[in-house]
C-alpha positions as CSV (number, residue, x, y, z in Angstrom):
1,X,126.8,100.3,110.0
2,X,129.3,97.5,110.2
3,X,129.0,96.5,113.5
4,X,125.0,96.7,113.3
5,X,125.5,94.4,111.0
6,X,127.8,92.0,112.4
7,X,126.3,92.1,115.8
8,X,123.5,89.8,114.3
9,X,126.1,87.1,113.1
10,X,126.1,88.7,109.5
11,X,129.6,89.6,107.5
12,X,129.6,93.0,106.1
13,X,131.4,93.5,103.0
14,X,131.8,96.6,101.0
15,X,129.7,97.9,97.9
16,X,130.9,99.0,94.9
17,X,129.7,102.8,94.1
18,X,127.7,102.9,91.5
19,X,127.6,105.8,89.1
20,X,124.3,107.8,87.3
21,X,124.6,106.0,83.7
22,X,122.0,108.7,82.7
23,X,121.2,112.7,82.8
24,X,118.4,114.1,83.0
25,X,117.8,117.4,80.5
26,X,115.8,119.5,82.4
27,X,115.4,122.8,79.8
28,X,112.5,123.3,77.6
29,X,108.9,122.4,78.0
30,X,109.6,118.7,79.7
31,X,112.0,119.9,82.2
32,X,110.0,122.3,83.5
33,X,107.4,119.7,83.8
34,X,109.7,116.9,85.3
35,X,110.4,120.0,87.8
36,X,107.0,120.6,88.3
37,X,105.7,117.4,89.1
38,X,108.3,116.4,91.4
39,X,107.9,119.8,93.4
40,X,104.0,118.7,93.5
41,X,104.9,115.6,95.3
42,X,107.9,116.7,98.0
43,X,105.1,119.2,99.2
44,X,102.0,116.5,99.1
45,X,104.8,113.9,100.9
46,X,106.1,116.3,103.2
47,X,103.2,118.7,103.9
48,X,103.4,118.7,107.5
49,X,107.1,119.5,107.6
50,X,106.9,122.4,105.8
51,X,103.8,123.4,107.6
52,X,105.9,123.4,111.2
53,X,109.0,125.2,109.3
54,X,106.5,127.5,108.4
55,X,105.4,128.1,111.7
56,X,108.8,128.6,113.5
């Protein structure tokens, strides 16, 4: 990634890491619907993909 970066005349410099500050409780009635809901949209997002994986 550095030298993409420097190859257009930009300095790269390094990032700190930065750490999950929260956590997400995912037992009981609004985990399972946090799970849910995010399950709905990785198979409207990648339908396709999982259509072909499907198929193989």
């Amino acid at each position: 990634m550095n030298r993409k970066v420097e190859a257009y005349g930009v300095g790269a410099i390094q990032r700190p890491k930065i750490k999950a500050k929260k956590s997400l409780d995912l037992s009981g009635v609004l985990g399972r619907q946090i799970v849910k809901s995010e399950t709905k949209l990785a198979l409207r997002t990648h339908s396709n993909t999982f259509k072909k994986l499907a198929d193989m």
